[in-house]
Every structure is written in C-alpha cells, then in structure tokens.
C-alpha positions in Angstrom: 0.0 0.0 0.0 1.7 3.2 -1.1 1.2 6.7 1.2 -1.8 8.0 -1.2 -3.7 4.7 -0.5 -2.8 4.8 3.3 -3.7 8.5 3.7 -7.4 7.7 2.0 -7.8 4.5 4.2 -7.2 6.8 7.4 -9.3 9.2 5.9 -12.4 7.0 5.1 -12.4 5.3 8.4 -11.2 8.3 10.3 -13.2 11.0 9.0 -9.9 13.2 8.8 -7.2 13.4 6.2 -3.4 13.2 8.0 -1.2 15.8 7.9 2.0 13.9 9.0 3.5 10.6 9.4 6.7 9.3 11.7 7.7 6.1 12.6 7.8 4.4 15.9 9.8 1.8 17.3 8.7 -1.8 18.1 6.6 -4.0 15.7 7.4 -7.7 15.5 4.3 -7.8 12.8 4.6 -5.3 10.7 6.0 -1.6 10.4 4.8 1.1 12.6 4.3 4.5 12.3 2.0 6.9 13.8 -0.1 9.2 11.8 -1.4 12.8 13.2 -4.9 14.1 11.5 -5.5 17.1 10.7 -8.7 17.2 13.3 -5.9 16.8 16.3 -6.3 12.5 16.1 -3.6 10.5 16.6 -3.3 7.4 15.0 -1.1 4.4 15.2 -0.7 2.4 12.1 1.4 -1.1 11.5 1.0 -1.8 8.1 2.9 -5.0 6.8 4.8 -4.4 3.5 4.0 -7.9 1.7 0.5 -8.8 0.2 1.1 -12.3 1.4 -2.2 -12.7 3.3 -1.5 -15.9 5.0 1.9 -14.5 6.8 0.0 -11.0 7.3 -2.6 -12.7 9.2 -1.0 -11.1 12.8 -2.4 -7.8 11.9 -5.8 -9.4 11.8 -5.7 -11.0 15.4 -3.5 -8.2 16.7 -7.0 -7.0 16.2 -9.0 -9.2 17.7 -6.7 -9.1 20.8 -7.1 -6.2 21.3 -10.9 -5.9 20.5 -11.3 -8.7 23.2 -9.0 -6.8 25.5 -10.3 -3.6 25.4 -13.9 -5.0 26.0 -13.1 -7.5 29.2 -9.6 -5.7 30.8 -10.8 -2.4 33.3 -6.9 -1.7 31.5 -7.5 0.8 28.2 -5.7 -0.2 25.4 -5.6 1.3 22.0 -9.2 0.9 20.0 -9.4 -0.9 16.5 -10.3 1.8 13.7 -9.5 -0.4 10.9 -7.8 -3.9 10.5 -7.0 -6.2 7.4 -4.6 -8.3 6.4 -2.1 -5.8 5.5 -3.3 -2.6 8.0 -4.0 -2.2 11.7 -5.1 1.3 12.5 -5.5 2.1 16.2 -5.9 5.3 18.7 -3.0 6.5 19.8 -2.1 7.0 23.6 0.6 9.5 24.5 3.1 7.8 27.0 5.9 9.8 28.9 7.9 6.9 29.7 8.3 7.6 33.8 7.7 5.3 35.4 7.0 6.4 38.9 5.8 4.7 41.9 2.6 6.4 41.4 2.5 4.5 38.3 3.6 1.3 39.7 0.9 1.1 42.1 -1.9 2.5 39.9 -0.5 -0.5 37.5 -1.2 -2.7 40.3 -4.4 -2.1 41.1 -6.1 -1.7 38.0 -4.3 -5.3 37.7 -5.5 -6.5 40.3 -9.2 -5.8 39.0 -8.7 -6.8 35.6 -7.2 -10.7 38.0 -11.1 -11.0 38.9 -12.4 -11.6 35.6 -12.4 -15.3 34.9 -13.2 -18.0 32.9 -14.3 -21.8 33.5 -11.3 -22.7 31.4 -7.3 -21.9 31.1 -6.8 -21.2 27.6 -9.2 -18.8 25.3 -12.0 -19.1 22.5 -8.9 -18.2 19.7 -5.4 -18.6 19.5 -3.4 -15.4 19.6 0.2 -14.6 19.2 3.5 -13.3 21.6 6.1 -11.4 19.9 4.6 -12.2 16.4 4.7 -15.8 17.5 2.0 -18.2 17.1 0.5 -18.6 20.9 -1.9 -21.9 20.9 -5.1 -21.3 23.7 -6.6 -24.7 23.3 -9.5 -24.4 26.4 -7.9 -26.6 29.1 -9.6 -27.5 32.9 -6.5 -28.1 34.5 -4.0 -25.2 34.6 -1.1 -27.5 35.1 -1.6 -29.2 31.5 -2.6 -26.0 29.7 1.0 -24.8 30.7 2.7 -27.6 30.0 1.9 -28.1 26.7 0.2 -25.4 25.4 3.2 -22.8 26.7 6.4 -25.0 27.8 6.1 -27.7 25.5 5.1 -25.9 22.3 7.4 -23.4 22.6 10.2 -25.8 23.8 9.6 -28.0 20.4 9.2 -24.8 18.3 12.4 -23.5 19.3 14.1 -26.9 18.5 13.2 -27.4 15.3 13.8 -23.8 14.5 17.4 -24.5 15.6 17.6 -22.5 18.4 17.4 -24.8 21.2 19.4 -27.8 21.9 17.5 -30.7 21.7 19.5 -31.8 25.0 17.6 -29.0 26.2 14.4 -29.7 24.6 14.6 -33.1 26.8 15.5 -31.6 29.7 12.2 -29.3 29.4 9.8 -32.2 28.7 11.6 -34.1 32.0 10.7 -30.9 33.6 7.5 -30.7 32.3 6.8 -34.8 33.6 7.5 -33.1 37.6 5.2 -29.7 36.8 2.5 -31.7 39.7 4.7 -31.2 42.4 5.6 -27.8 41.6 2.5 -25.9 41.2 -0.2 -25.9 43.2 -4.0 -28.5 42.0 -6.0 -25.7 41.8 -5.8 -22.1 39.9 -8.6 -19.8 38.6 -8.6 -19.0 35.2 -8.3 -15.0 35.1 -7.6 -12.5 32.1 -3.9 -12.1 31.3 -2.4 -9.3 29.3 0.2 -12.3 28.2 3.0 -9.9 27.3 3.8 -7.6 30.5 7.1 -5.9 30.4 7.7 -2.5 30.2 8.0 -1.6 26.8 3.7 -2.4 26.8 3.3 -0.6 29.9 2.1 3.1 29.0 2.2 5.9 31.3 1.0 9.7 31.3 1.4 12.3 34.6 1.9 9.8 37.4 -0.8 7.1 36.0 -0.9 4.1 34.2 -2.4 5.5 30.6 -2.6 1.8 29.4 -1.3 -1.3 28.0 0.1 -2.3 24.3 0.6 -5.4 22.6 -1.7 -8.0 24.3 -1.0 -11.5 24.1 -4.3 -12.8 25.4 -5.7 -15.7 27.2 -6.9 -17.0 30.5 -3.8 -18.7 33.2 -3.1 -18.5 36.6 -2.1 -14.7 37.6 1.4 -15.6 38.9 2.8 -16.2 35.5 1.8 -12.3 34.5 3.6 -11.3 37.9 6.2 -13.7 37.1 6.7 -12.0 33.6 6.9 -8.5 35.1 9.6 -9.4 36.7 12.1 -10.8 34.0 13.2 -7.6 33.1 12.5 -5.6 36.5 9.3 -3.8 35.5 7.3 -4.6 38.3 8.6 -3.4 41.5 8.3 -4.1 45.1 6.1 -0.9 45.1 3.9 -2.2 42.5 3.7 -5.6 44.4 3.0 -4.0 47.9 0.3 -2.6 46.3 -1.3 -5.7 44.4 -0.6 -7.9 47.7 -3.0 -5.5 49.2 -5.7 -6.7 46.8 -5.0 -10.1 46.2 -2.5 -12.0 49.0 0.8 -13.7 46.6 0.8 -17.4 48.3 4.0 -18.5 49.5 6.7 -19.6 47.5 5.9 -17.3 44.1 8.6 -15.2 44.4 11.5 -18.4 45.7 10.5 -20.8 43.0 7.6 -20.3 40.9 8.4 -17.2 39.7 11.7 -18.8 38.0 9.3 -21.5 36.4 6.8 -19.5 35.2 9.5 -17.4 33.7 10.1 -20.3 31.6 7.9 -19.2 29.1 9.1 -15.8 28.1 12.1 -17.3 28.1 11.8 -19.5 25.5 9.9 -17.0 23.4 13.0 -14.8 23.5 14.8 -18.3 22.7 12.7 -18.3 19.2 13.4 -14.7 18.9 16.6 -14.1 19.9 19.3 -16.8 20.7 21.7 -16.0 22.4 22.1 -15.7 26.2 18.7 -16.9 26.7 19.3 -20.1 26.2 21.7 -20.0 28.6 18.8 -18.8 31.5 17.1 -21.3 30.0 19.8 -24.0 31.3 19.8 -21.9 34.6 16.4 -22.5 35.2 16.4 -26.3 34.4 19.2 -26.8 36.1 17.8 -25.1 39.4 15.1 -27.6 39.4 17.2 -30.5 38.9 17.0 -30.7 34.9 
C-alpha cells in the first residue's frame, strides 16, 4: 500500500485526512508508524509491506486481541479503527515513559481488578500470538496441562526445530515438564492475562498508568503475568505491595515459581533471539534439577 492509498484508508475510516506521518519503534508484525490528523487524532498504524495474506494474518488478530482486551480488561488499550490483512489502525495514547511509583501502584491495582475476571477454562476461545509468534489457547480445565503443553512444551519444540534450542535441552524441558504436579499448586482460577507484560507495553502519562500495548491474550493463573513482570525488573516491590493489598501472593511465588513461570518468556526470546537466553534457559532447568 503506497502513502496516497494509506492516507485515504485513514481518511475513510477516520473522518480526517493526515497531515504527517513518523515512525515508531517496536513491531514484530509489521511496520509502525503513527499518523497525526488534521482534526488533532492521533493514530497508530502497523502496516505489513508484503500482500502475502497468510503471513500477514498477525495484523488481523493483533485486532482481535485487542478488541477482546479492550472489552473485558478495566486496562485501556488502544481501540481498533481499521484492520485487514495488511493494515491495523489504532488510537493513539501518549506515554511519557516515567515510570514512577505512582504508576507502579496504579498498574497494580487496576491489575488487580482486571485478576477478577475469569473464565471456567485456562486457555481462550482463539489462539493469539506473543512477539509475532503463534500462541496456541486450546480451552484446558487443569491449569497444570494448559501450561505444559500449550506454553512450555510448544514453545520448547518450536524452538528446537527452529534450531535454536538444543535438543538436549528440549529433553531436559519435557523431564521438567513430567515433575510440573509437584511444583504448582492443584487448583488455579482461570483470570484474564495481558500475556505480554514488560515494560515496553506498559504506557504511562502524569503519574498514572495511561494503558497497555501489545496483548498477548488468554486466560492462566495470575502468577505467570507477575512472574513476567519481573524478568526484566518492570514490576517493583512498590507495585507488588500494592497488588498484595488486593490479592494475597501465596508463599513460594517469588522463591521458586516465579523462575518457572518465567520459563515461558524465556523461550519466546529463545525463538526470537538466541543467544544468552538459552543459557537462563539452562539456569532455570538446572535449578530444578533438569
């Protein structure tokens, strides 16, 4: 799609024609760029630069995502103007990257209240996608098997066969995997996860939380979103005085599960990165005796 196209696409679903376009960072889907109107909107656009439908399909449930997010999270996220194979357009929301304590503990309880909406089942009606990434949501009842093999082992196999992960280490997840009963605890609830919480999805504006980018949907046990906001230090101990307020963190999260929820992201960085991940892969394995 050349700018001419773009510009009347904004235009028709808009009701404003743009008067300039820069690009923005990020985008494992497509380009992204963000387009201010001449009415004073501000749009984000990621618009992949193949016609290939079948490997543009992110766009489309980058839109659905977010469409399902924006309608069960208390969190605001951007709203879907347009989407198509080859165009997502999206509000815009201004983000002044401090990230305060203020922010941290309005993060935590608008968390919090977005941890009370549940489902029957782990999993969700669609699959979605993590870091462009294909992100299976088959509806489990048991929490333990959803993560297993719908997160560790899929991603574990993925990442093999992609030739980014030993398949020593493949093993050693899938022994890992075999002890996942005695690690976790029988019973979860099955709340709304943004799936991708680190801080580069984390939007804030004048000491508040102004919302979150880049879901990766589905329903699993809360600690593995807490667990996530921690790989890269995002979530601090203010943020987590604040959420314990709301909703007690059992025993044990931050000694040893965190670590094996972490597991996850971990290997999606695996698939996307190489590199030193694998070796916190091995870390993690080898802390739990794999």
């Amino acid at each position: 799609m050349d700018k001419r196209a773009l510009a009347d696409l904004i235009k028709r679903h808009a009701g404003a024609s743009v008067r300039s376009v820069v690009p923005l960072s990020g985008g494992c889907v497509a380009n992204v760029m963000r387009a201010d109107l001449d009415d004073g909107q501000q749009l984000v656009i990621k618009h992949s630069p193949t016609n290939d439908a079948q490997n543009n399909a992110g766009l489309l449930i980058e839109a659905e995502m977010l469409r399902y997010f924006k309608t069960h999270s208390p969190i605001p996220c951007p709203e879907v103007i347009h989407a198509d194979a080859n165009c997502l357009v999206m509000t815009f929301i201004a983000n002044d990257n401090r990230m305060t304590g203020h922010v941290q503990r309005d993060l935590a309880e608008q968390l919090a209240s977005q941890h009370q909406v549940t489902s029957e089942t782990f999993g969700l009606g669609f699959d979605t996608l993590i870091g462009g990434l294909a992100q299976p949501n088959t509806p489990e009842e048991s929490w333990i098997t959803f993560f297993a093999e719908h997160r560790l082992r899929h991603m574990a196999q993925h990442a093999h066969r992609e030739g980014k992960l030993p398949g020593s280490m493949a093993a050693r997840v899938d022994r890992l995997i075999d002890r996942l009963g005695d690690l976790l605890p029988d019973q979860s609830t099955a709340v709304l996860l943004h799936g991708d919480l680190w801080g580069g999805n984390i939007l804030c504006q004048s000491d508040k939380l102004a919302g979150l980018i880049d879901p990766a949907i589905y329903y699993g046990d809360r600690e593995i979103e807490l667990a996530f906001g921690t790989l890269f230090g995002d979530l601090t101990p203010e943020f987590f005085a604040r959420y314990g307020e709301i909703l007690p963190i059992e025993p044990g999260f931050f000694e040893e599960r965190r670590d094996l929820y972490n597991l996850y992201p971990l290997l999606v960085h695996v698939r996307l990165f190489g590199g030193h991940y694998v070796g916190s892969v091995d870390h993690i394995l080898a802390r739990f005796g794999h």
